[in-house]
TIKOL-795244 format. One line per field, with one value per residue (C-alpha): residue number from 0; x, y, z. Coordinates in nm, 3 decimals. Each point is the difference from the previous one (the first is absolute). Layout:
! TIKOL-795244
n (NUM  ...)
px (X  ...)
py (Y  ...)
pz (Z  ...)
//
This chain:
! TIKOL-795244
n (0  1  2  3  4  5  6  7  8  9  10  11  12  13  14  15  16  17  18  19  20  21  22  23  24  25  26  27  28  29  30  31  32  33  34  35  36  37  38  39  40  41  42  43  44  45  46  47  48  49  50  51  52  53  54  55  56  57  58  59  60  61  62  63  64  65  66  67  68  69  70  71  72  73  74  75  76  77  78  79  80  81  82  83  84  85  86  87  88  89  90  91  92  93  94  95  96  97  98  99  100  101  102  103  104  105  106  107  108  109  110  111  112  113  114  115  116  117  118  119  120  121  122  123  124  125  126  127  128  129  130  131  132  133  134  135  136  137  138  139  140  141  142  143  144  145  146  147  148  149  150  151  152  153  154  155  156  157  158  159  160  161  162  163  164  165  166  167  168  169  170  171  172  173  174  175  176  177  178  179  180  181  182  183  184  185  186  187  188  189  190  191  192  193  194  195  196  197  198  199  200  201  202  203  204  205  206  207  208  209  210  211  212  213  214  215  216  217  218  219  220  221  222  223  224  225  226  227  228  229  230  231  232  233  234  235  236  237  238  239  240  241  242  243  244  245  246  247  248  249  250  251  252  253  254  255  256  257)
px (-12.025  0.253  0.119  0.274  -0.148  -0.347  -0.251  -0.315  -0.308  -0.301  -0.296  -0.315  -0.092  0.271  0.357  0.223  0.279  0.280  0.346  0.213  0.320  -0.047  0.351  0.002  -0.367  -0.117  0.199  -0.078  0.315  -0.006  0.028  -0.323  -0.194  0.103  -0.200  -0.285  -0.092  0.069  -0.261  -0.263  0.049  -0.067  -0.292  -0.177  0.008  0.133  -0.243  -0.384  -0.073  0.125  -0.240  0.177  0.374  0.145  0.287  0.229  0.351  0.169  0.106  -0.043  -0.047  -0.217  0.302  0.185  0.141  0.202  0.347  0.242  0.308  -0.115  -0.099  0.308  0.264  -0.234  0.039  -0.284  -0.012  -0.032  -0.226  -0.254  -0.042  -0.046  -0.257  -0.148  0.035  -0.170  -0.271  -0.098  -0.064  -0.218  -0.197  -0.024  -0.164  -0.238  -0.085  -0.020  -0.374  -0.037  -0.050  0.309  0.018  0.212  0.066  0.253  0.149  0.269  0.247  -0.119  0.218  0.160  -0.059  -0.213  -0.259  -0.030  -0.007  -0.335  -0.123  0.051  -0.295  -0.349  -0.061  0.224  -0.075  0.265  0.130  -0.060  0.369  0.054  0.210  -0.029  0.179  0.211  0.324  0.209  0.103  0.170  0.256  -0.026  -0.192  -0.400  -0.192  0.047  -0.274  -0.243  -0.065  -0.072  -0.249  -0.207  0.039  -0.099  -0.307  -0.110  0.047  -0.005  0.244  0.053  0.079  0.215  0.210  0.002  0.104  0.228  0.182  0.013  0.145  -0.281  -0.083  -0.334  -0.185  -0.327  -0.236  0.131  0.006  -0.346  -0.124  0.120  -0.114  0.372  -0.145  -0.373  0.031  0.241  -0.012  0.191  0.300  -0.129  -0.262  0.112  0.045  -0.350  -0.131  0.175  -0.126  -0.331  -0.018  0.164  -0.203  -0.362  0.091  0.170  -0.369  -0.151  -0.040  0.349  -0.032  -0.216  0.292  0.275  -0.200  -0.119  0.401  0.110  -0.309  0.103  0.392  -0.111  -0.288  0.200  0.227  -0.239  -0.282  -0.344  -0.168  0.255  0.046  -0.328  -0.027  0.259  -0.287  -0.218  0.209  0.123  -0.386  -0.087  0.313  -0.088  -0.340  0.199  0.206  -0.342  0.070  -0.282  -0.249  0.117  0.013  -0.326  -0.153  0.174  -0.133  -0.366  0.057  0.107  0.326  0.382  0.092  0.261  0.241  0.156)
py (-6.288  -0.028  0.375  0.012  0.319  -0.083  -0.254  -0.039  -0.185  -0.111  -0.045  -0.109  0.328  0.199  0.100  0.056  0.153  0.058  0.183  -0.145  0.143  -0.034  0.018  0.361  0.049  -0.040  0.317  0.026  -0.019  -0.011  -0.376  -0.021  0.269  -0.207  -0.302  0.196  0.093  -0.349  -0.173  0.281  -0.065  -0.317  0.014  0.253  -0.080  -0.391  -0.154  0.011  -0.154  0.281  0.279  0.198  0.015  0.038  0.179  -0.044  -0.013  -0.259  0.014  0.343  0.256  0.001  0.229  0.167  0.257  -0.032  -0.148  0.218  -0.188  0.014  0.346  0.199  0.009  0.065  0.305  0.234  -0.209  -0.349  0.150  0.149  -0.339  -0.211  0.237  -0.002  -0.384  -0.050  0.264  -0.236  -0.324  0.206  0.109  -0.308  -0.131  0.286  0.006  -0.354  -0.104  -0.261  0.121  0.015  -0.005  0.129  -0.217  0.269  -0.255  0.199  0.297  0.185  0.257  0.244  -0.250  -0.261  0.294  0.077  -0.359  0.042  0.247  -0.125  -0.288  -0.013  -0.041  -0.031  -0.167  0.053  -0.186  0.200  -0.020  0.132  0.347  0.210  0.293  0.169  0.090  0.047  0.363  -0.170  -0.126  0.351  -0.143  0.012  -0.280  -0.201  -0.243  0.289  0.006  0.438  -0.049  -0.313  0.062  0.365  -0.131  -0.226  0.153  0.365  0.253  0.163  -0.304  -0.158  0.296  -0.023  -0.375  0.036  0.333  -0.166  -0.319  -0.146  -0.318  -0.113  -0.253  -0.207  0.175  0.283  -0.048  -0.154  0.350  0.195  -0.251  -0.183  -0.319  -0.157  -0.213  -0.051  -0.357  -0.205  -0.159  -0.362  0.086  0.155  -0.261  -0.127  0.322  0.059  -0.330  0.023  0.334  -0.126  -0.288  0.207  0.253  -0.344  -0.114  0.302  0.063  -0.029  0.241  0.187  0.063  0.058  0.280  0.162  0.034  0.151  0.248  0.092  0.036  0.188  0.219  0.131  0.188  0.145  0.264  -0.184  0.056  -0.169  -0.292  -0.040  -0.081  -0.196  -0.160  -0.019  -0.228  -0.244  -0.074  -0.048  -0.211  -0.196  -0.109  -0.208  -0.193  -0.195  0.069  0.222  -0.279  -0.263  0.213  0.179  -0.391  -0.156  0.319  -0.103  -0.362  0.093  -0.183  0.081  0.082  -0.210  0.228  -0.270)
pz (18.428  0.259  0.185  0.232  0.196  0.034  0.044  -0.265  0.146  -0.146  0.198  -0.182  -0.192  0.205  -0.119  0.321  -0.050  0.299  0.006  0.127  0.135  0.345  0.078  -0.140  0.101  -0.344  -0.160  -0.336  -0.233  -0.400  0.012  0.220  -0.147  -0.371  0.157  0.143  -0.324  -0.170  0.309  -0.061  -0.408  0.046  0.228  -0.179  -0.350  0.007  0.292  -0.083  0.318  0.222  0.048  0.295  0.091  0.402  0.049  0.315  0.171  0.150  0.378  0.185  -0.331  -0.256  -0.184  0.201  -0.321  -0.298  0.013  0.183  -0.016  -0.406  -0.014  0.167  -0.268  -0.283  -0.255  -0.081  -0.318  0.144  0.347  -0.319  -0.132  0.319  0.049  -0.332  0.031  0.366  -0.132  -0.299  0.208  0.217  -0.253  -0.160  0.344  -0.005  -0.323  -0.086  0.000  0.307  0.335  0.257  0.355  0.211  0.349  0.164  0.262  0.125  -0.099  -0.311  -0.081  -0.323  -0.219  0.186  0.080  -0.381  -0.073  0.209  -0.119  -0.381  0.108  -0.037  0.423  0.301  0.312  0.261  0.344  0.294  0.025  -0.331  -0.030  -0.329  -0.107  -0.257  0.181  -0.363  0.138  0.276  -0.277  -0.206  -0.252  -0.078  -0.095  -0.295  -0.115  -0.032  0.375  -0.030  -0.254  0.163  0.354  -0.073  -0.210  0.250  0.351  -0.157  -0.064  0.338  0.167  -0.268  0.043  0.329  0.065  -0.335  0.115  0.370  -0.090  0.300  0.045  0.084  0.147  -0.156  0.147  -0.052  -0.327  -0.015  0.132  -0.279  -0.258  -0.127  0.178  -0.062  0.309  0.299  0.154  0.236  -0.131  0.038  -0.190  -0.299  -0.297  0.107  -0.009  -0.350  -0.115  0.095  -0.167  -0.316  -0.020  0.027  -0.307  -0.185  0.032  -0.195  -0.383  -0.078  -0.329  0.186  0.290  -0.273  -0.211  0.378  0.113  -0.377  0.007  0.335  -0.053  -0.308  0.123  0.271  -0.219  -0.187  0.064  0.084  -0.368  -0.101  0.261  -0.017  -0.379  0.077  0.230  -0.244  -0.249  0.244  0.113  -0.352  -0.044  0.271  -0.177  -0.288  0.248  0.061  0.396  0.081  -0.161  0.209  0.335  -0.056  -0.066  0.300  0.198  -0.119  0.086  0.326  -0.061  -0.041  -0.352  -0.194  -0.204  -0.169)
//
């Protein structure tokens, strides 16, 4: 499948995937966001051998925002629908049953920062900045950037970087949880590689169910994420997974889930 604004990688049993703009540091415009969804599609549902998808930026951003030069003569009608439209890819990255990983290299920003926080982990550069500076331009965040950065960093300081318009740096934003790990910048693909690769080498079912039980429990009240629990453990049984692992465990060896 052949893109003309990013870059699709496949590593073993890793998807990479890799905006890339660099001349406009990666700024997401319909055409891109179109083929972000078509490389995730594709490595989700049409590649059994990839377990865990990277995410990155070309250059010095990861994304540095949504497409300005795209964005400034749009109506309310058309602005509703790029947002509606950038707002469905994400979801389809979070939702979407492999694992994804973040590797923040650079600028993440308005729509690079929700990009981030739409996947499963994020591992930033120690050079990496972070923010949601949409007020700046008189607009708020599209891609659902006030509901996930509030879920995942809390409300108080959602509002506060969101009605600020403040950019960040990695650690920073390790501190109040956006970020898993901050690491230097020559180190981050092998950082995000290694990581990839360890959960790639776990019960790949077992991964899948654990991410949609999680995405789903977390809306709900615990009763009910919990029976939520209850049916992907039991689910997990007929994949014939927990046989092998629990035998290989035994036999002192590694399992094999194939």
């Amino acid at each position: 499948m052949e893109f003309k604004n990013i870059i699709v990688e496949i590593k073993d049993k890793v998807g990479i995937v890799k905006i890339n703009r660099p001349d406009a540091l990666n700024a997401l415009n319909t055409e891109t966001l179109g083929e972000l969804r078509k490389a995730m599609h594709s490595l989700a549902f049409e590649n059994d051998t990839v377990k865990v998808i990277v995410l990155t930026g070309e250059g010095k951003a990861f994304v540095a925002g949504a497409d300005i030069s795209e964005m400034k003569d749009m109506s309310g009608f058309e602005a509703r629908e790029f947002s509606l439209l950038g707002q469905k890819v994400f979801n389809f990255i979070a939702t979407q049953e492999k694992p994804v990983i973040a590797a923040v290299n650079g600028f993440a920003l308005g729509g690079g920062c929700e990009l981030a926080l739409a996947c499963d982990i994020r591992v930033a550069s120690d050079k990496a900045k972070l923010g949601q500076p949409e007020v700046n331009l008189g607009v708020i965040p599209g891609f659902a950037g006030t509901q996930r950065l509030s879920r995942l960093a809390g409300v108080a300081k959602a509002k506060e970087l969101i009605f600020t318009g403040d950019m960040i740096d990695a650690q920073t934003a390790h501190s109040i949880g956006l970020i898993n790990q901050v690491v230097p910048a020559d180190q981050l693909m092998t950082t995000c590689m290694d990581l990839a690769n360890k959960i790639a080498s776990k019960g790949p079912a077992a991964v899948k169910l654990a991410k949609t039980v999680i995405n789903k429990g977390i809306q709900a009240d615990l009763s009910t994420g919990s029976s939520y629990e209850a049916e992907a453990f039991g689910l997990c049984f007929s994949t014939g997974e927990p046989k092998e692992g629990m035998t290989a465990f035994l036999e002192k060896r590694k399992p094999n889930w194939s």
